[in-house]
C-alpha positions, 0 to 999 in steps of 0.5 A: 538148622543153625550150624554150630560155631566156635567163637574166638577170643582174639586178643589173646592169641599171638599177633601171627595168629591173630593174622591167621584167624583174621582172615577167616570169615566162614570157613566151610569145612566137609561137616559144614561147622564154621569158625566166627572170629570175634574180636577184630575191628572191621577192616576201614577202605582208607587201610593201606596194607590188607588186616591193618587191624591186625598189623597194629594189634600185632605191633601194640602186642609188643610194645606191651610186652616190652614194656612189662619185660622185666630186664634189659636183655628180655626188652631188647629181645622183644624189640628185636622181634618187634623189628623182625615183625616190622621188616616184613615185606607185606608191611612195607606200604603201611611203613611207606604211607604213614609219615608220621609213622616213620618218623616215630619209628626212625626216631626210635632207632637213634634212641635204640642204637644209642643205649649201650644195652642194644645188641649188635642184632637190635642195631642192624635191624634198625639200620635196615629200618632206617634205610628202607624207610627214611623220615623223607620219602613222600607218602604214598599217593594212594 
């Protein structure tokens, strides 16, 4: 006898919710049902961070809606967030391994701070960014 599953279109979900679906392989729960998640590139051994697929869906996501925004104001919220999302301590082996990574994300920085549309918020945030993860520090050996 098959249990019943629930199959979940991922990409449409919140990136925190991706992360929380990501994590569920088969769930039992007392009536036996299980969750089978779709929609996630399996996870490589070369990651540095557990559900990097996840991470980077999480940061395409915002990228896209900044993009699409319609106004500054609304840009810079998201970009805001996108930094609260970055800032995440788990996050910080996958922002220490990748030097090319850091260097993208320091270069947006200057360009962030630089526009006279970013809030006081936006610069701060990129500053911690910047200080956390400067363009030299060597990458991770492992």
């Amino acid at each position: 006898m098959s249990k019943p599953s629930i199959l979940i279109d991922c990409e449409r979900y919140h990136p925190q919710t991706l992360r929380l679906w990501a994590t569920m392989r088969a769930v039992e729960d007392v009536e036996g049902s299980y969750f089978k998640v779709v929609g996630f590139v399996p996870e490589k051994p070369g990651d540095v961070i557990p559900q990097q697929s996840a991470f980077i869906t999480g940061v395409r996501f915002f990228l896209a809606s900044a993009t699409t925004a319609v106004g500054s104001a609304a840009r810079v919220s998201i970009i805001e967030r996108l930094f609260v999302f970055l800032l995440q301590p788990a996050y910080a082996p996958f922002h220490r391994h990748y030097k090319g990574w850091r260097q993208t994300m320091n270069a947006k920085c200057v360009e962030y701070c630089a526009d006279d549309r970013a809030t006081k918020k936006l610069r701060t945030l990129c500053q911690r960014y910047r200080t956390l993860f400067p363009e030299s520090v060597d990458e991770d050996p492992s």
